[in-house]
NUFISE-248808 format. One record per residue: x negated, y negated, z negated of N, C-alpha, C in turn; residue in three letters. Coordinates in steps of 0.05 Angstrom, whole numbers. Each point is the difference from the previous one (the first is absolute). Example, Ala and Ser with C-alpha at 12.3 -4.5 7.8 and 13.67 -1.06 7.14 Angstrom:
     n.xx     n.yy     n.zz    ca.xx    ca.yy    ca.zz     c.xx     c.yy     c.zz   type
     -264      114     -156       18      -24        0      -18      -24        0    ALA
        7      -21       14      -16      -24       -1       15      -22      -14    SER
//
This chain:
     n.xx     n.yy     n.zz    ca.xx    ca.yy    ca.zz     c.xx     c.yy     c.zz   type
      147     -245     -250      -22       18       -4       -7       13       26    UNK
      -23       -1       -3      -13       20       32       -9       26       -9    UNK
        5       23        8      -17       26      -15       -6        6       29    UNK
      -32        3        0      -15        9       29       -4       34       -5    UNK
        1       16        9        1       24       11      -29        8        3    UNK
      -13       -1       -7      -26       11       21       -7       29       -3    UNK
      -21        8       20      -14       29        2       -7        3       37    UNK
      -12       23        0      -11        9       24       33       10       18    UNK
      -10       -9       31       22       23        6        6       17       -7    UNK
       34       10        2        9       28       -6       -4       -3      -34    UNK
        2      -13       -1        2        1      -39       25       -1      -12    UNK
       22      -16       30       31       -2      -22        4      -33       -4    UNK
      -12      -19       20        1      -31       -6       26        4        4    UNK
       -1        0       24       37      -10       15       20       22      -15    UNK
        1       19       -2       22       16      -14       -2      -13      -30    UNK
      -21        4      -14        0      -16      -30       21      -25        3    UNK
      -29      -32       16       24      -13       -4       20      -10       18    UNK
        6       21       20       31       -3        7       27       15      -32    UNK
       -7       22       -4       20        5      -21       -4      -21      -29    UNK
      -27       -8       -8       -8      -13      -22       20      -32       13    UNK
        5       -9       15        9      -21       10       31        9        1    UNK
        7       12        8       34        4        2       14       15      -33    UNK
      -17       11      -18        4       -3      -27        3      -23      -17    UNK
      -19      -20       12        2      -22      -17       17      -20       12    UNK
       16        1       31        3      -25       14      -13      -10        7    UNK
      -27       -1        0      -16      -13       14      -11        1       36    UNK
       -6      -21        6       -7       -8       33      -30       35        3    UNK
       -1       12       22      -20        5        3      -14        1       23    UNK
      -23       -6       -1      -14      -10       29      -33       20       -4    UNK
       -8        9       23      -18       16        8      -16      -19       12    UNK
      -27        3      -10      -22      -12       15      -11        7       31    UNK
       15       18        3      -15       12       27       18      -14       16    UNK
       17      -12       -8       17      -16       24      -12      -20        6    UNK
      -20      -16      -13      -27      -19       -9      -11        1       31    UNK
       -3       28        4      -23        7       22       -1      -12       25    UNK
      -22      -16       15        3        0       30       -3       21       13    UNK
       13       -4       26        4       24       13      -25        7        7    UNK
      -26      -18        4      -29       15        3       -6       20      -26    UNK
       13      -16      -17      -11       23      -32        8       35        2    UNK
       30       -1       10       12       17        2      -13       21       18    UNK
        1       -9       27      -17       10       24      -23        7      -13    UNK
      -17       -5      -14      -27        1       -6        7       29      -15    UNK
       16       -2      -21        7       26      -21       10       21        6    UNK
       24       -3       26       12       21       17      -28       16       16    UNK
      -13      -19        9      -31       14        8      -26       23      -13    UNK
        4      -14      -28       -9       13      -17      -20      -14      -11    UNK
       -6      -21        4      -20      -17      -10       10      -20      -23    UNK
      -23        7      -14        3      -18      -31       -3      -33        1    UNK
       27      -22       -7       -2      -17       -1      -28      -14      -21    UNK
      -12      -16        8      -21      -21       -9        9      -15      -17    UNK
      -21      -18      -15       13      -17      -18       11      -29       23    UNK
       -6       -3       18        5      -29       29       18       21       11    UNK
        8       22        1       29       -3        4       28        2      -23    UNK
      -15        3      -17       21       -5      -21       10      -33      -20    UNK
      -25      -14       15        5      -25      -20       34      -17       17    UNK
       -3       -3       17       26       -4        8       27        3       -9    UNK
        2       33       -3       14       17      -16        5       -8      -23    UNK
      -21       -2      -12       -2       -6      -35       11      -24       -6    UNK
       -6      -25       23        3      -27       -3       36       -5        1    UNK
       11       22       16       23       -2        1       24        9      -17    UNK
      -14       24      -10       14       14      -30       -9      -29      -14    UNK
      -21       -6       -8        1      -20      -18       26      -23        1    UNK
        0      -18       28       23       -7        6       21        6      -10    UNK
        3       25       -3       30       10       -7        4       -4      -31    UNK
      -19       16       -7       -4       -2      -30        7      -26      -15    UNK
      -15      -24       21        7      -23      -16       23      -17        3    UNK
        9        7       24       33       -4        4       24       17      -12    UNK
       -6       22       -5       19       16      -26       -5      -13      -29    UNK
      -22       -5        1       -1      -11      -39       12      -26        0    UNK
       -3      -17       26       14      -24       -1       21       -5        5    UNK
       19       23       15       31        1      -11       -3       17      -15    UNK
       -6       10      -22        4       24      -20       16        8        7    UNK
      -15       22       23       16       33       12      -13       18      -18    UNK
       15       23       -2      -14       16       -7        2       25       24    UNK
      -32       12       -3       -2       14       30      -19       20       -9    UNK
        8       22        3      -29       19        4       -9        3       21    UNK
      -23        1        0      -18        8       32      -17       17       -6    UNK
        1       13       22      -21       18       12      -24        8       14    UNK
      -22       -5      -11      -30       -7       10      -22       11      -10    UNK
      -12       10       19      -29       12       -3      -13       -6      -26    UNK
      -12      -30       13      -19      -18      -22      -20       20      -15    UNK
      -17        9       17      -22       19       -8      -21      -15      -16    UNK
       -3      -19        7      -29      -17      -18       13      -20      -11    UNK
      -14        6      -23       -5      -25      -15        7      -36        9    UNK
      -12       -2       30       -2      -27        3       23        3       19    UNK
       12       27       14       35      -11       10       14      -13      -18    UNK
       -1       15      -31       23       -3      -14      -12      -24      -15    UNK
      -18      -20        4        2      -26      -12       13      -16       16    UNK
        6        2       37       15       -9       15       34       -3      -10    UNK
       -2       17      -24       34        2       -7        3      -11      -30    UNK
      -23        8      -12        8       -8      -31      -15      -34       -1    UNK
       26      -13        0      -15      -25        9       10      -21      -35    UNK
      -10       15      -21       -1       -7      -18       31      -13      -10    UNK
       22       23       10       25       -4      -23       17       30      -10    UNK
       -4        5      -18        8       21      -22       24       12       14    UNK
       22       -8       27       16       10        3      -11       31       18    UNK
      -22       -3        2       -1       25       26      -21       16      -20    UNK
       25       25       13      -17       24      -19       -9       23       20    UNK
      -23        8      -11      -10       26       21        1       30       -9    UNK
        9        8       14       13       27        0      -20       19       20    UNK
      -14       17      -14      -24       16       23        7       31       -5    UNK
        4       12       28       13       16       -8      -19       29       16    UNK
       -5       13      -23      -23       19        4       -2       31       -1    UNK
      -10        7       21       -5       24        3      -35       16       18    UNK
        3       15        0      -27       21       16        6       -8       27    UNK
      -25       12       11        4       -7       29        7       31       10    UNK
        3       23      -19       11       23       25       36      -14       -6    UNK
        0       -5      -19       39       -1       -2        6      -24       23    UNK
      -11      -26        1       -2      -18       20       -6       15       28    UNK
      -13        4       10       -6       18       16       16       17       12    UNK
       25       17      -11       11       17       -1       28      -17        5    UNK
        0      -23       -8       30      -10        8       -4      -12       25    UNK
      -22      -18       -1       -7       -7       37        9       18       17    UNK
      -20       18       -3        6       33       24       28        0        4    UNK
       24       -3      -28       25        4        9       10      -21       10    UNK
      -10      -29       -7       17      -27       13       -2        8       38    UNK
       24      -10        3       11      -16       27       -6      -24        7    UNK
        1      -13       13       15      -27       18      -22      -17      -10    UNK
      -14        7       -9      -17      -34      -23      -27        2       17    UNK
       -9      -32       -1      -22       -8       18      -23       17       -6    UNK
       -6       -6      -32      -20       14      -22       -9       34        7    UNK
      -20        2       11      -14       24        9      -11       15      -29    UNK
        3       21       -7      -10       17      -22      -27        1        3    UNK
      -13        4       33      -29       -9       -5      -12      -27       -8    UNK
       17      -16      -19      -11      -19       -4        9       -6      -21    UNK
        4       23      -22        2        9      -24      -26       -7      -12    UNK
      -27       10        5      -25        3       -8       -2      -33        4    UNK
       -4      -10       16      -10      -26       -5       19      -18      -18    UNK
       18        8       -1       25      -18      -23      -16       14      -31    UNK
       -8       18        0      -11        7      -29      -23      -10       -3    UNK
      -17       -1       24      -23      -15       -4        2      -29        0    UNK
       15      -13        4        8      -29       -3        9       -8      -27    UNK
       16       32       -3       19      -17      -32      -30      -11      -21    UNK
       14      -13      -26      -16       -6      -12       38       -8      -25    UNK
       -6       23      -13       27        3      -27      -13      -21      -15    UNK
       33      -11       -4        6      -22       -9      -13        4      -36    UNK
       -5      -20      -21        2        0      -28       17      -10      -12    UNK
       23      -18       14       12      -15       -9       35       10        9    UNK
        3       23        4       22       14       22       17       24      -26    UNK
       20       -5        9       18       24      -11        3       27       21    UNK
      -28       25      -11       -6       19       16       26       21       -5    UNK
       11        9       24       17       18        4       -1       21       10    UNK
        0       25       -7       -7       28       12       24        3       20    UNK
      -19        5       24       17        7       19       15       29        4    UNK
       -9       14      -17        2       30        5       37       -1      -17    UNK
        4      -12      -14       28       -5      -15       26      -11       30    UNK
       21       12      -11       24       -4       29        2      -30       -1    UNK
       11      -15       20        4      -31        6       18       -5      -27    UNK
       21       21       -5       15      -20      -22      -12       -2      -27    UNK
      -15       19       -3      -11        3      -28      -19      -29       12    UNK
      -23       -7       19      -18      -12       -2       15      -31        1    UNK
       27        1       14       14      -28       -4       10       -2      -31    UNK
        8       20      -13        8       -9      -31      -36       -3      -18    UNK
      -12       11        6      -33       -4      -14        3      -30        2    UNK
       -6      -10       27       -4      -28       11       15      -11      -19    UNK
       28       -5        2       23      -14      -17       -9        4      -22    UNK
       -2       21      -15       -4       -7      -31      -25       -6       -7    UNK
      -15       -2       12      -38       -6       -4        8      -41       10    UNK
       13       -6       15        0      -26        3       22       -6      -14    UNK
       19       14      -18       19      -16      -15       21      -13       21    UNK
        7       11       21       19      -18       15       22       18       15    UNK
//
């Protein structure tokens, strides 16, 4: 099984599923490791990636995706996937991958940026991540405002696993 992570920066991908991954045993891998170093450069700058610089990106998570289902790993990851047509790059029509969106406001988002360190992801580029998203219908929505372990046991018992 794949459970994808998604939301805007500063939402809690990588903390979600790094702990949601070491509860279950499972592999976990972050999409931003995905990134070319132009992508990164571009974001450390403050400029909002395009859809021609993300198809690359996307083409390569896909990659992964379809080499975990074909050794049946199981892996959570961690990824944006703001639109609609990223996350058909992943759901490539098999029932093992589940999406996990994990949601909150933009002052609480906002407010953890300001505190993050070390990460490429500029808080001014919060606003255009909200104006990009496009919430999922088909996603198990998670309030971000709840602590990581409460939102890792939600996850677990809402997917039964």
């Amino acid at each position: 099984m794949i459970i994808l992570v998604m939301g805007v920066s500063g939402s809690g991908k990588s903390t979600i599923g790094k702990l949601l991954a070491d509860s279950l045993d499972w592999k976990f891998s972050d999409a931003d490791n995905f990134h070319s170093p132009q992508n990164i450069d571009k974001m450390q700058r403050g400029i909002p990636l395009d859809d021609g610089d993300r198809l690359p990106w996307l083409q390569d998570i896909q990659a992964a995706i379809k080499k975990w289902l074909e050794e049946n790993q199981n892996v959570v990851l961690a990824c944006s996937a703001l639109k609609t047509s990223y996350r058909q790059y992943f759901f490539i029509g098999d029932q093992r991958i589940k999406l996990v969106y994990l949601h909150g406001s933009f002052a609480l988002i906002n407010k953890r940026l300001q505190e993050r360190h070390n990460h490429f992801m500029s808080e001014k580029l919060l606003k255009s991540q909200f104006d990009t998203l496009e919430e999922p219908t088909d996603a198990l929505y998670v309030d971000i405002s709840l602590s990581p372990e409460e939102i890792v046991q939600n996850i677990r018992e809402s997917l039964q696993i």
